[in-house]
C-alpha positions in Angstrom: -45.9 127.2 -62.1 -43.2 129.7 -62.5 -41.5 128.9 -59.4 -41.8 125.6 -59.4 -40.2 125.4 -62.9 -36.9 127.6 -61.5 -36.7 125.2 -58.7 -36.6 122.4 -61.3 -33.9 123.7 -63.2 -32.1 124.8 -60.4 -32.4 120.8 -58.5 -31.2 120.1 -62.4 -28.0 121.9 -61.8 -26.7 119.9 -59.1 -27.5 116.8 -61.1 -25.3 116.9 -64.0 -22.4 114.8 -64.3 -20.4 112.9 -67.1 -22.6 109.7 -67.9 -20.7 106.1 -66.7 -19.3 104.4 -69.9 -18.4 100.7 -69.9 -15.7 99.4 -72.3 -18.0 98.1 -74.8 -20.4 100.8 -74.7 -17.7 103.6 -75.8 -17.0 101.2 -78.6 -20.6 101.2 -79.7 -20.5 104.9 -79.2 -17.5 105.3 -81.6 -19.0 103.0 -84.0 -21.8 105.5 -84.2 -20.0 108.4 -84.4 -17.8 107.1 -87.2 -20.6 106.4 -89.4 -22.7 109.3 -88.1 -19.6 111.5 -89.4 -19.4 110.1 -93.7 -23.2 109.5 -93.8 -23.6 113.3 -93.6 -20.9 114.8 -94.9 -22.1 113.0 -97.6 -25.5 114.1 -98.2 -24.4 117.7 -97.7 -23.5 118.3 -101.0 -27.0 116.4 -102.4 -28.5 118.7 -100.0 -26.9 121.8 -101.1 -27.8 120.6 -104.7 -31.5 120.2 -104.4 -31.4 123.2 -102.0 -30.4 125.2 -105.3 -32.9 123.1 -107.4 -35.6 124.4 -105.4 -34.6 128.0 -105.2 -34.3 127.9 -109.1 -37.6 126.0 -110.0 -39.5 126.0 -106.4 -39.5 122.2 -106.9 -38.6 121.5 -103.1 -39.6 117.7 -103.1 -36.1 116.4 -103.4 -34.4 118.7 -100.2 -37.2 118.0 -98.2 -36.7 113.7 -99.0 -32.9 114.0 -98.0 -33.8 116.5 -94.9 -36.1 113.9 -93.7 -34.2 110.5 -95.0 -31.1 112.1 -93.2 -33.1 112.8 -89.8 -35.0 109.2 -89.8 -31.2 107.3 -90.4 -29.8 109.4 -87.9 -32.8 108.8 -84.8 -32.2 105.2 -86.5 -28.5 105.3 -86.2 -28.9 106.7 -82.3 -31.0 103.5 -81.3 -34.3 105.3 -81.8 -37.4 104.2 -83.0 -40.0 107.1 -84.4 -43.7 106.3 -84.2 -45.9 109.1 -85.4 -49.1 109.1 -84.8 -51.2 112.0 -87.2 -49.4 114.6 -89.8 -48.9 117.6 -90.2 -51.7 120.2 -91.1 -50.4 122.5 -93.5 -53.1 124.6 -93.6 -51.4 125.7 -89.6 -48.7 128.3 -90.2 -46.9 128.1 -86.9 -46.0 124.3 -85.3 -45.1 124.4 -81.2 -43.8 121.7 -79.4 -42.8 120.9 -76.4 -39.0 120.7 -75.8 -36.9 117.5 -74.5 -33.6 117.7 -76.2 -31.4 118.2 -79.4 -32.8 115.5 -80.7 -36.3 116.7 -81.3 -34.9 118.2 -84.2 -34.6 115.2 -85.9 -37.8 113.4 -84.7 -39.5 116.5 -86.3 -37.8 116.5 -89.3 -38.0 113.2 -89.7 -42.1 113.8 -90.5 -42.8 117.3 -91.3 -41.6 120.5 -93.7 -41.3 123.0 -91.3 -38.3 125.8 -90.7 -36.8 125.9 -86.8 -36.9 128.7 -84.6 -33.9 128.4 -82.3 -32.0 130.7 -80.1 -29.1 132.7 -81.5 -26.6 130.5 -79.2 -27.3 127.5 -81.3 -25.4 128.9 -84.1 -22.1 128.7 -82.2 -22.3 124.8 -81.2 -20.0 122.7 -83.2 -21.2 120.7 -85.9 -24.8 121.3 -84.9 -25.0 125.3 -85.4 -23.3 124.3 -89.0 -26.4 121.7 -89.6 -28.5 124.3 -88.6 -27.8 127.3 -90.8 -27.9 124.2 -93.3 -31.5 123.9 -92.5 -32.6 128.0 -92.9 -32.9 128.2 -89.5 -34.5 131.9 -87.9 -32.3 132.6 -85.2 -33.7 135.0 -82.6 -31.9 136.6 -79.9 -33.7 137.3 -76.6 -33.7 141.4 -76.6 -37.1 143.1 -76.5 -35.4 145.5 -79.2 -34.9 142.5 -81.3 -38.5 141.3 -80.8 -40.1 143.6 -83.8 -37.2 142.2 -86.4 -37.1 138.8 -85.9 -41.6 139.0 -86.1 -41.1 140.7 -89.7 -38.5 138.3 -90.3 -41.3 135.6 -89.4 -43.9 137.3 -91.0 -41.7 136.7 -94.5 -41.1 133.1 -94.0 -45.3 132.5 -93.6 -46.0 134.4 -96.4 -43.4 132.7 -98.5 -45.8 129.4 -97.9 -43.3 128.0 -95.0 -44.7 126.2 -91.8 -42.5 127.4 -88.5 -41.5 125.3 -85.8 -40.5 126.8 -82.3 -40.5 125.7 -78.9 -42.5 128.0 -76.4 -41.0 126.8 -73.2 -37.9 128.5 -74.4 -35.7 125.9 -72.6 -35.4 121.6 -72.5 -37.0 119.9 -69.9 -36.0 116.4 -68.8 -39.3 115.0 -71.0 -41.6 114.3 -68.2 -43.3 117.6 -67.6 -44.3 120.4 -69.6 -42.5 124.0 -68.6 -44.9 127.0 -68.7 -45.1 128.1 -72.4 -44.1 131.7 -73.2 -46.5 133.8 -75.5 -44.6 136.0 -76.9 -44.1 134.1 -80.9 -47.8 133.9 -80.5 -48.5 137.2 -81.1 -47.8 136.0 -85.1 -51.4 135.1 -84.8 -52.2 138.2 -84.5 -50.7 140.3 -86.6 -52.7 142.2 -89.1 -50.1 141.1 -92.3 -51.0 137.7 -91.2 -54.8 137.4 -89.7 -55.9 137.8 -93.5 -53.9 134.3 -94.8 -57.2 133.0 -96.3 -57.2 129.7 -95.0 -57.0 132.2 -91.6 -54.4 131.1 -88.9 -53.9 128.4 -87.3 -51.2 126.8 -84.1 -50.5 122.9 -84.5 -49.7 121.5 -81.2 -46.8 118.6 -81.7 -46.0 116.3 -78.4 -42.6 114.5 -78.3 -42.3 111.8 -75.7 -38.8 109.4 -75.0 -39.3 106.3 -73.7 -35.3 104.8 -72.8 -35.4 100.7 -73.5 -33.5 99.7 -70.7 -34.7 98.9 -67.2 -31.8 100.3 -66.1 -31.8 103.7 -67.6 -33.8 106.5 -65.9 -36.9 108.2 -67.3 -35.7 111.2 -68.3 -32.5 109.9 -69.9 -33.1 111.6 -73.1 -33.8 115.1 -71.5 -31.5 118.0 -71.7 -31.5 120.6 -69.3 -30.6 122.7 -66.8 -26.6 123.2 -66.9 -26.0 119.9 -68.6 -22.8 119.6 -70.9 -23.8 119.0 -74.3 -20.8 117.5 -75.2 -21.7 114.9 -72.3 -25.1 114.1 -73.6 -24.3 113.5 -76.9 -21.8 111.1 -75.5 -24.4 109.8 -73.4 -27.0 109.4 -76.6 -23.7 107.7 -78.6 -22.9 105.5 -76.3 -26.0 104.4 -74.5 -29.6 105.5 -76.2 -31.7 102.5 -77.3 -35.7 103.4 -77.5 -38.5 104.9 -79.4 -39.6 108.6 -79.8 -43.3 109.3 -80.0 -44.2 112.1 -81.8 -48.0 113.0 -82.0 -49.5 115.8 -84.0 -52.6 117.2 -82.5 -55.6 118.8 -83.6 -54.8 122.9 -84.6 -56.3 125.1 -82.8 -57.4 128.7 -84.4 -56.4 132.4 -83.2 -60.1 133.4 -83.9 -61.2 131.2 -81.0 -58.6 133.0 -78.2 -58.5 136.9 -78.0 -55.1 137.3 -76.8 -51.6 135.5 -77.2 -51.3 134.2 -73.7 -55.0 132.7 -74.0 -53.8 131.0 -77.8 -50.6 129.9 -75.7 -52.7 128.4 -72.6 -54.2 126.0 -74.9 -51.6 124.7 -76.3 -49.5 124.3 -73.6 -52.6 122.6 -72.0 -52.7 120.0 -75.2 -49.3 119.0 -75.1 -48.9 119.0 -71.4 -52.1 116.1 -70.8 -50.9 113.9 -73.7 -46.9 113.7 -71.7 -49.1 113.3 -68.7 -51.3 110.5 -70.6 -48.0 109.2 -72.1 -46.4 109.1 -68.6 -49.1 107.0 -67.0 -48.7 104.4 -69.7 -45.0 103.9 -69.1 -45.4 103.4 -65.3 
């Protein structure tokens, strides 16, 4: 699996190039962008008020409505549908997901209270890092000497009642496959400040599948990967996205039932991987 998945990304860097733009596509893509731009800098300051509301009184009903009315009008905004099919458990302290693209964030914001997990790089992209810090985001950095911080500083955001949200494939794919999932946040599930939450500990598995409208686009037009510019594919998403997002949340599955974190990862990775395939066979 390993291998094939570096050959993948490796065929992925020689695939990347600036996406074709027709005259009246780049308008559409600057009409976007122009609204895009007001519509949040708007809400920030709501945000940032009800963001204060809640640390005051713990009353976090009103952040979490803007956080998700903000995501839904954007995916909207971007020519995507969201059809969600389940909800979130919140007895499950720990969300995964497969990963497609910087717009996941949104599809899973759009229908669930969860705080991101994301790679320390994130907080340097324009714009988005901003949105993300916004958001309370845990960034981790990928040093084994920075492995026992950033689990205490997980650890304190499950015991403070918060559901987190990462992505164990530690990269993007391009949507249609599911890379080989990485156990290491698993081990959450075992540690002995945790195992005692008395509703125990539970792993929601969370599927996100694209599906581009247009005959003419290619399957894997919302995937993200590889060396791909992100400045190119949010052009790309401006200017050309029209489809739906399918976002399914699965059954949890319990630490009790797996001794180890690569066993608890297995099966998760084998949940979300059959519904992409199962998803995949419908859009053929």
């Amino acid at each position: 699996m390993e291998n094939q998945d570096d050959r993948y990304l490796w065929e992925a860097e020689k695939e990347d190039s600036f996406p074709k733009i027709k005259f009246f596509q780049f308008f559409v893509g600057l009409a976007r962008l122009f609204f895009f731009l007001p519509f949040t800098l708007s809400l920030i300051p709501i945000f940032l008020m009800c963001k204060f509301l809640y640390i005051k009184t713990g009353i976090k009903l009103p952040m979490l409505a803007i956080r998700q009315f903000w995501s839904f009008a954007s995916l909207r905004l971007f020519g995507l549908r969201l059809r969600v099919h389940g909800k979130q458990d919140f007895d499950s302290s720990i969300l995964v997901c497969n990963h497609v693209s910087w717009l996941d964030i949104l599809a899973i914001q759009s229908a669930s209270d969860v705080v991101f997990v994301a790679k320390s790089e994130v907080k340097t992209w324009p714009g988005l890092g901003f949105l993300a810090k916004l958001a309370d985001t845990l960034f981790v950095e990928r040093k084994p000497q920075r492995i026992e911080m950033h689990s205490r500083e997980a650890e304190e955001i499950i015991l403070m009642g918060e559901t987190l949200c990462f992505f164990p494939e530690g990269t993007s794919s391009d949507g249609l496959r599911v890379l080989k999932f990485r156990s290491g946040f698993f081990q959450l599930a075992y540690n002995s400040v945790l195992e005692n939450l008395t509703s125990g500990f539970h792993i929601q598995p969370l599927s996100l599948f694209y599906s581009p409208n247009r005959t003419s686009e290619s399957k894997d037009f919302y995937g993200w990967w590889g060396s791909m510019s992100l400045f190119a594919h949010i052009v790309k998403v401006l200017c050309l996205s029209s489809g739906s997002i399918q976002l399914k949340f699965h059954t949890p599955i319990g630490s009790t039932d797996y001794p180890t974190r690569k066993q608890l990862a297995k099966a998760a990775e084998a949940v979300i991987r059959s519904e992409i395939q199962c998803n995949i066979k419908k859009s053929n």
